[in-house]
C-alpha positions in Angstrom: -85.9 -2.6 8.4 -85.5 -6.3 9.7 -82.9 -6.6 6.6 -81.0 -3.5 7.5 -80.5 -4.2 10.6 -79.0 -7.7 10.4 -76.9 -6.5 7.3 -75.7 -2.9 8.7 -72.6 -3.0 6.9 -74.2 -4.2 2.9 -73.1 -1.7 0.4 -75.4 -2.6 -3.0 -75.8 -0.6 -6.7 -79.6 0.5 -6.8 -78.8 0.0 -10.4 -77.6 -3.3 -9.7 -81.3 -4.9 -10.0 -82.4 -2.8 -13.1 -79.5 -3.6 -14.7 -79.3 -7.8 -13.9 -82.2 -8.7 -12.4 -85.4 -7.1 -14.1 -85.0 -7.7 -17.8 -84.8 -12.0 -16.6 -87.8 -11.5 -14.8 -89.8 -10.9 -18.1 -91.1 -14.6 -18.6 -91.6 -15.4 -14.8 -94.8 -15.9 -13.6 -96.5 -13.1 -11.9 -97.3 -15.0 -8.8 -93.6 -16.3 -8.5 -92.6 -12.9 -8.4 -94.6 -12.0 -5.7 -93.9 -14.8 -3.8 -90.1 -14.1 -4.0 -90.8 -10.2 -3.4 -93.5 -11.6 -0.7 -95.7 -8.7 -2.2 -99.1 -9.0 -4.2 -99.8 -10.2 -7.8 -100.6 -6.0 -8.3 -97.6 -5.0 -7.2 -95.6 -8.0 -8.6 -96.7 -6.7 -12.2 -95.4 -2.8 -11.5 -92.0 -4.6 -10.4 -91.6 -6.3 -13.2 -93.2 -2.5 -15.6 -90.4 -1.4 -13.2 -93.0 0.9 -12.1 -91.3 0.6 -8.7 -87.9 -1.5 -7.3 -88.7 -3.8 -4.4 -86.6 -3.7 -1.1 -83.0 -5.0 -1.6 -83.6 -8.0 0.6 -85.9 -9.7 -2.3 -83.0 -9.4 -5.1 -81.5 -12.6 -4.0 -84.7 -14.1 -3.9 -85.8 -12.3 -7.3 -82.2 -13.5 -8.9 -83.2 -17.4 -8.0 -86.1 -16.7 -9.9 -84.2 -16.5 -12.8 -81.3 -18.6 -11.8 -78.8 -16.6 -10.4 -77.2 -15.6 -7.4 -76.7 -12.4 -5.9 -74.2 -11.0 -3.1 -73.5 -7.9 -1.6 -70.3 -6.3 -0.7 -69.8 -4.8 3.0 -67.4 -2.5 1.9 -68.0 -1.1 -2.1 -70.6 -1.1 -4.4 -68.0 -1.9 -6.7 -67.6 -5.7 -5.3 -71.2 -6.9 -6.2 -71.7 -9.7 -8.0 -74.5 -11.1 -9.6 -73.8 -15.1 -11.3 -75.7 -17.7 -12.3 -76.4 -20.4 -9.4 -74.4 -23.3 -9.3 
C-alpha cells in the first residue's frame, strides 16, 4: 500500500516481471531473493516456481539481483523499460 501511494500515477505490465525478471532469477540465491522481495526463504522459492508474483515495488529490487534496471511509466504500460544497470 506504502508503494501505491507514493507512486499513484505508475502504470506497469503484470507480464513485465514474468517475462524479464523471473527466468534471471533462476541461479540467484534463495535468500538474496528474499532479501530483495523482503519475504521468506519459503516464499522466495514459490517466486522464483512462479507459484506466486511478488508486489511490484520488489521488481526493481528483484531486476538488481540480476543486474538490471527497471522503470515504470506514469502514463502507459507501453513505456516500461527493463535494461541492464549501468
Amino acid at each position: 500500500m506504502e508503494w501505491d501511494k507514493a507512486d499513484p500515477g505508475a502504470v506497469y505490465d503484470p507480464e513485465l516481471f514474468r517475462r524479464e525478471i523471473l527466468p534471471r532469477l533462476a541461479n540467484v540465491k534463495l535468500m538474496d531473493i528474499a532479501e530483495a522481495a523482503g519475504c521468506c526463504k519459503a516464499s522466495a522459492s514459490d517466486i522464483r516456481r512462479e507459484k506466486w508474483a511478488p508486489h511490484v515495488s520488489t521488481w526493481a529490487a528483484l531486476a538488481g539481483l540480476v543486474g538490471f534496471e527497471i522503470e515504470f511509466a506514469a502514463e502507459s504500460a507501453d513505456t516500461q523499460s527493463v535494461r541492464p544497470a549501468q
